[in-house]
C-alpha angles and dihedrals in degrees: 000000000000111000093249090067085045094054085046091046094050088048104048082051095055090039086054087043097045089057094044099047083047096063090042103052092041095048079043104068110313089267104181096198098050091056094050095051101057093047096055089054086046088054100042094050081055085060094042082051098050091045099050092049093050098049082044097053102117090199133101122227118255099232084058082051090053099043094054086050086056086049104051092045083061091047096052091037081056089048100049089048087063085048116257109152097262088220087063105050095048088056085050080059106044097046074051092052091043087047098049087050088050096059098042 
């Protein structure tokens, strides 16, 4: 197992457990504390949770993918102004783009 499933399996146990050791020390004498206590570790394993699937997002955000669009337009329109044939260079780009998705 990859360490991510491991961080997800440890959480959904103490999330089970949590629940579990909540019912039980409530039905068990009303212990505030108790109670407290394994909430907070309930809640702490959710964060835990939350932090480890966003680092691990292999993803970009949209607005990065926009602004090296933006980027690239400038650079071909650059590129056009010294004088490269601007058809060329957008093929250049799009057998970059199918290779890239190939790889990938």
């Amino acid at each position: 197992m990859t360490s991510i499933k491991i961080f997800r399996w440890a959480c959904a146990v103490t999330f089970v457990c949590g629940i579990a050791g909540i019912i039980v020390s409530s039905i068990a004498g009303n212990n505030e504390g108790w109670v407290v206590s394994i909430g907070l570790t309930t809640t702490a394993a959710a964060i835990v949770l939350i932090v480890v699937s966003t680092v691990t997002s292999k993803e970009r955000i949209h607005a990065f993918n926009e602004v090296e669009a933006e980027y690239l337009e400038t650079k071909i329109d650059e590129q056009v102004k010294k004088g490269a044939s601007e058809e060329e260079l957008r093929d250049i780009v799009r057998r970059a783009i199918a290779l890239g998705q190939r790889s990938a």
